[in-house]
C-alpha positions in Angstrom: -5.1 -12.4 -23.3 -1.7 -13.0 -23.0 0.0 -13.1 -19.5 2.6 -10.5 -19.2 6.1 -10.6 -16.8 4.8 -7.9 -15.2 1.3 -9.7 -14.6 3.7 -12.4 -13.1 6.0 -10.0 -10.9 2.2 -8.6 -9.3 0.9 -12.0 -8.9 -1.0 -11.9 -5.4 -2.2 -15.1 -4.0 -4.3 -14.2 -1.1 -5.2 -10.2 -1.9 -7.9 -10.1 -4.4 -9.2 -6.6 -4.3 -12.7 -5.4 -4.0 -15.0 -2.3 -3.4 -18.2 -2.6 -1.3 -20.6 -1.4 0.3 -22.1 -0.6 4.0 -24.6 -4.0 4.2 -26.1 -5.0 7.7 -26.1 -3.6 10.9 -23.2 -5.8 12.5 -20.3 -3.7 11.0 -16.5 -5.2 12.3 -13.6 -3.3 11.4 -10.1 -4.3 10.1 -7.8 -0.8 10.1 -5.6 -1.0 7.4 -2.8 1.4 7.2 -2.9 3.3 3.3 -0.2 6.1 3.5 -1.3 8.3 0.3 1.8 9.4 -1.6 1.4 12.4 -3.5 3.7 11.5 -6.5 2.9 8.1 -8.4 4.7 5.9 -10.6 3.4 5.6 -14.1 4.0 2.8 -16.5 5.3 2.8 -19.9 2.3 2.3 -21.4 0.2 4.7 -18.9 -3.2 5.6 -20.1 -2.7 9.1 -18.6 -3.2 12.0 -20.5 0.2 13.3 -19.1 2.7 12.9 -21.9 6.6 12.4 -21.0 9.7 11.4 -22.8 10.3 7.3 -23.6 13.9 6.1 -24.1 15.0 3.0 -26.0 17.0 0.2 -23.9 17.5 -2.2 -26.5 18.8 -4.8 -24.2 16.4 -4.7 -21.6 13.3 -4.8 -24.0 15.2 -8.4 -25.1 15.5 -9.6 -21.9 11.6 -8.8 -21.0 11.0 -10.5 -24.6 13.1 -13.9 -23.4 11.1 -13.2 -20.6 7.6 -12.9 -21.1 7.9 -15.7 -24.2 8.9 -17.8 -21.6 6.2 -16.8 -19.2 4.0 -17.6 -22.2 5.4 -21.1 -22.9 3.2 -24.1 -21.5 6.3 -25.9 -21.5 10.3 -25.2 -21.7 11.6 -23.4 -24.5 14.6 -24.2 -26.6 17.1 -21.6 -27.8 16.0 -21.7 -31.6 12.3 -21.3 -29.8 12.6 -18.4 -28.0 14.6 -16.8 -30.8 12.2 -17.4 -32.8 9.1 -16.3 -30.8 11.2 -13.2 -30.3 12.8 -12.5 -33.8 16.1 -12.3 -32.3 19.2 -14.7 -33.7 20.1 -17.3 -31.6 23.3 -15.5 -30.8 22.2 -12.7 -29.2 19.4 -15.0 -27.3 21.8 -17.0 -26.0 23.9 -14.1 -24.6 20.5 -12.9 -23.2 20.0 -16.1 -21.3 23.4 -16.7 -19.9 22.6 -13.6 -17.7 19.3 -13.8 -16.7 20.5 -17.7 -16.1 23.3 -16.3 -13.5 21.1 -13.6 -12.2 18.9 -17.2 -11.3 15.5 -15.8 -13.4 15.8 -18.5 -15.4 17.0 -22.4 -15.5 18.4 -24.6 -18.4 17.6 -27.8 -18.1 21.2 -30.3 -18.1 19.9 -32.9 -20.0 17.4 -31.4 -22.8 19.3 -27.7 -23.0 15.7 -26.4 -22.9 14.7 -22.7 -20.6 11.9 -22.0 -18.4 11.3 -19.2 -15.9 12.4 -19.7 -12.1 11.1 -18.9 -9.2 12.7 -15.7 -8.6 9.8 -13.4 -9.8 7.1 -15.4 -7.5 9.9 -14.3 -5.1 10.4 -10.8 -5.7 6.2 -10.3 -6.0 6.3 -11.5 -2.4 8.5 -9.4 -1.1 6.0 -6.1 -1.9 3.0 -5.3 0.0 0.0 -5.2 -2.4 -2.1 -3.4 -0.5 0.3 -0.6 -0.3 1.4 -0.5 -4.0 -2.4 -0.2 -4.9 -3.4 2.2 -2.5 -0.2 4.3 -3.6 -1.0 4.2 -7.6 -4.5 4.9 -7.2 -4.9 7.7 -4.9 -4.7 10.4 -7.9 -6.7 8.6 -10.5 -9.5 8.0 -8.2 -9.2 11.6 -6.4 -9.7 12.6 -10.4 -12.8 10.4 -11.1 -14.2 12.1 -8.0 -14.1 15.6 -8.7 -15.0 15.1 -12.0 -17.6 12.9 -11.9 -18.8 14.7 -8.7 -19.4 11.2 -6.7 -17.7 9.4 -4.0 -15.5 6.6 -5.1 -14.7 4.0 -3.4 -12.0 1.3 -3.4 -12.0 -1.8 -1.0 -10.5 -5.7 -0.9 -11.7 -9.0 -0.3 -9.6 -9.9 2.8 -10.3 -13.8 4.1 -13.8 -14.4 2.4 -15.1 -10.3 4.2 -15.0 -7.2 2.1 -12.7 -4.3 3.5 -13.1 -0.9 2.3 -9.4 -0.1 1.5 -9.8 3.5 0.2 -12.7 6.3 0.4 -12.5 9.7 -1.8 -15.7 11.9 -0.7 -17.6 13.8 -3.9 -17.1 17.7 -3.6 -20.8 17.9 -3.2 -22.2 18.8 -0.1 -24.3 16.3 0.4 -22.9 12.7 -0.4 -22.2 9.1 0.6 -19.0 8.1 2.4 -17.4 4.8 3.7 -15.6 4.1 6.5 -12.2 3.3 6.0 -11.6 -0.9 7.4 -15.3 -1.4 7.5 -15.8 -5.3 6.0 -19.2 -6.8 4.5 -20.6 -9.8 3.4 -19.4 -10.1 -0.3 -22.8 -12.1 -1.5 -25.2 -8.8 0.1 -23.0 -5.8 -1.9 -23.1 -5.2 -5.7 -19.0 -5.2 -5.4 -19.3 -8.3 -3.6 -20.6 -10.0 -6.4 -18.5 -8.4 -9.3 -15.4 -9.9 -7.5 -17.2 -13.2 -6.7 -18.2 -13.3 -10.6 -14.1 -13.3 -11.5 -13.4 -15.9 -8.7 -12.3 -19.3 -10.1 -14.9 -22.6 -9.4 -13.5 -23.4 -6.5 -12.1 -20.4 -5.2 -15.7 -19.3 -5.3 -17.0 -22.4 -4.0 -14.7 -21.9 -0.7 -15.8 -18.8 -0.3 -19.8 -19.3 -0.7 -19.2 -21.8 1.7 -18.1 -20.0 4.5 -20.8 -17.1 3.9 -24.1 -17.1 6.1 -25.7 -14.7 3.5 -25.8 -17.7 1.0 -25.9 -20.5 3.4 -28.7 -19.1 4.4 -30.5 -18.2 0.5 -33.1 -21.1 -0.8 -32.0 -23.4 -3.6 -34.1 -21.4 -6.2 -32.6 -18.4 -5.1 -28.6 -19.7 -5.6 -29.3 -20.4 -8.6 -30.6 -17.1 -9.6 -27.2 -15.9 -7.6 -25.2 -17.8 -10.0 -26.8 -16.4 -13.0 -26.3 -12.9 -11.9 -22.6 -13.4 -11.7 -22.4 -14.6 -15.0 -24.2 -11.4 -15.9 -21.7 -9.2 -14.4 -18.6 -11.2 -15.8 -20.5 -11.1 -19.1 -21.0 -7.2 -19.1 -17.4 -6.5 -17.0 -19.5 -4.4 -14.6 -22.2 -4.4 -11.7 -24.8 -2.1 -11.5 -27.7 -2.7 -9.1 -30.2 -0.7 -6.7 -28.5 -0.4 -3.1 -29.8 -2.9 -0.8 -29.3 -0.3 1.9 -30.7 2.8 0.7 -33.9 3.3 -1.7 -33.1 5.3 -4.6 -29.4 4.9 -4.5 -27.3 3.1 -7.5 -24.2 1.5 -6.7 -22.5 0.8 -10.0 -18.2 -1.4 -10.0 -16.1 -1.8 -12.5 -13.2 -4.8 -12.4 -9.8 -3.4 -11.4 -6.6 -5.5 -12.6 -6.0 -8.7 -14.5 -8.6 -11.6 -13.3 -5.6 -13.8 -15.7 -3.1 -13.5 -12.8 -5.6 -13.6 -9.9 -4.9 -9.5 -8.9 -8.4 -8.1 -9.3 -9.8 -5.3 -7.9 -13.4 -3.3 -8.2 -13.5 0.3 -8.3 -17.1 1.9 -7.1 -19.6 4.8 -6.9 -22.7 4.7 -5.4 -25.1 7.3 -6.8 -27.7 9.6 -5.1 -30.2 10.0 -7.4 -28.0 11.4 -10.0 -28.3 8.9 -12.2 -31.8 8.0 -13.2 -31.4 6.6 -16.7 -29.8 3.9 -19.0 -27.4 6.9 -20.6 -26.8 7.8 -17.4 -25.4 4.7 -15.7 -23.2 4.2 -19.2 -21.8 7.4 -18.6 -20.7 6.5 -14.8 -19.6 2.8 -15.8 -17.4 4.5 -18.9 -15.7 7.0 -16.6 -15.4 4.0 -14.1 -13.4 1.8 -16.5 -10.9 4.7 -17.5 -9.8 5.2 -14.4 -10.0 1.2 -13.9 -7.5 0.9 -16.9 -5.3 3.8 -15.8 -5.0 2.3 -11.9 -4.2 -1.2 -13.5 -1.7 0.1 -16.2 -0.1 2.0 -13.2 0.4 -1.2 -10.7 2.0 -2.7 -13.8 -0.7 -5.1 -15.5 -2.3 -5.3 -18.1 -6.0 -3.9 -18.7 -9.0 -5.6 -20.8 -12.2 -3.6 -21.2 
């Protein structure tokens, strides 16, 4: 999968996002502030139904090709290269990098002549909350999952090794499950839990097992089985499991953003009986991963099923 600019302007390094659920009966609360804005920005390549107008800017799609080839690059690129890689003379490459060299998004080395990115898009990432941008993009796509999948859907983060439910959108139905908003969890005892622990890398998860008194506390038999389970969920791209904290009830999350970049996400709905067969649960986790691919599209990355 190949690591977009856009991946790279989105890069978070200490918000991987997550959805949970209620676990234990020691609940502490983080309030996060997630103003809902009724309008939202859609991407270029959108997976919304909504159709709209797209206008050609020659230029700029060349400058995000110099871009992203160099973002590609495991090592700096020379002019002929990255004309190239972009079928683009060297010319008009060259004119291409002169600005984005002056605008400081991208170096030239004195000595070799060769390009490579700066660290001006690290910077600009930065200087964006995440929390907000994905609270902001996903508010309609997941109001639309819930009315028309009739279920609660929930959206949370992984905050400091504790899962925190960012977002809650109650099913029409009368009766239904609901989260409190800044509630935080044990990531190893919730089905969400796991699906973000499964994308975490070997020592990210490592650190993180490490400071949980869930597994701490699990036998050596029993971590190992752990283990296996998340390389289920990463193998399958989803979790699905019977809640630990109420009989009957299915909570099934699907991965949210690009594990490539280290922005992931899991998007959630825990099921009241509704779903009591194999069709049933693909039918959930397929409507799950559309709006998954349309929330991740939206906050600008790109989206693997």
């Amino acid at each position: 999968m190949r690591t977009t600019i856009k991946d790279l302007s989105l890069h978070w390094q200490s918000h991987n996002l997550c959805c949970t659920y209620p676990y234990g009966n020691r609940p502490k609360w983080l309030i996060l502030e997630t103003e809902m804005m009724t309008k939202q920005p859609r991407s270029r390549n959108a997976l919304s139904q909504r159709s709209r107008p797209e206008y050609s800017v020659p230029a700029l799609d060349k400058g995000l090709d110099v871009l992203e080839a160099l973002a590609a690059a495991a090592s700096p690129l020379s002019l002929s290269e990255i004309a190239r890689s972009i079928g683009q003379t060297p010319s008009a490459v060259f004119r291409l990098l002169n600005r984005l060299e002056s605008r400081l998004y991208v170096t030239r080395d004195s000595v070799s002549g060769q390009y490579s990115l700066s660290l001006k898009l690290l910077e600009l990432s930065h200087s964006y909350p995440p929390v907000e941008h994905l609270t902001r993009v996903s508010g309609c796509f997941i109001r639309e999952l819930a009315d028309s999948s009739r279920e609660s859907v929930h959206l949370s983060v992984l905050n400091h090794g504790r899962l925190v439910v960012l977002m809650d959108v109650a099913s029409p139905l009368r009766v239904r499950f609901a989260h409190q908003v800044g509630s935080q969890f044990s990531p190893v005892a919730t089905n969400s839990g796991r699906l973000l622990l499964a994308y975490l890398n070997p020592e990210d998860l490592e650190n993180c097992l490490t400071e949980d008194e869930d597994y701490t506390k699990l036998p050596k038999a029993k971590r190992e089985t752990f283990h296996e389970e998340l390389k289920s969920i990463r193998r399958n791209r989803c979790a699905v499991s019977f809640s630990e904290e109420r009989a009957g009830m299915r909570d099934i999350a699907v991965l949210v953003g690009n594990p490539a970049v280290g922005s992931t996400a899991a998007l959630a709905i825990a099921c009241l009986g509704s779903v009591k067969d194999k069709a049933g649960v693909n039918r959930i986790v397929s409507a799950l991963q559309d709006c998954a691919s349309r929330i991740t599209v939206a906050m600008g990355l790109s989206y693997e099923r």
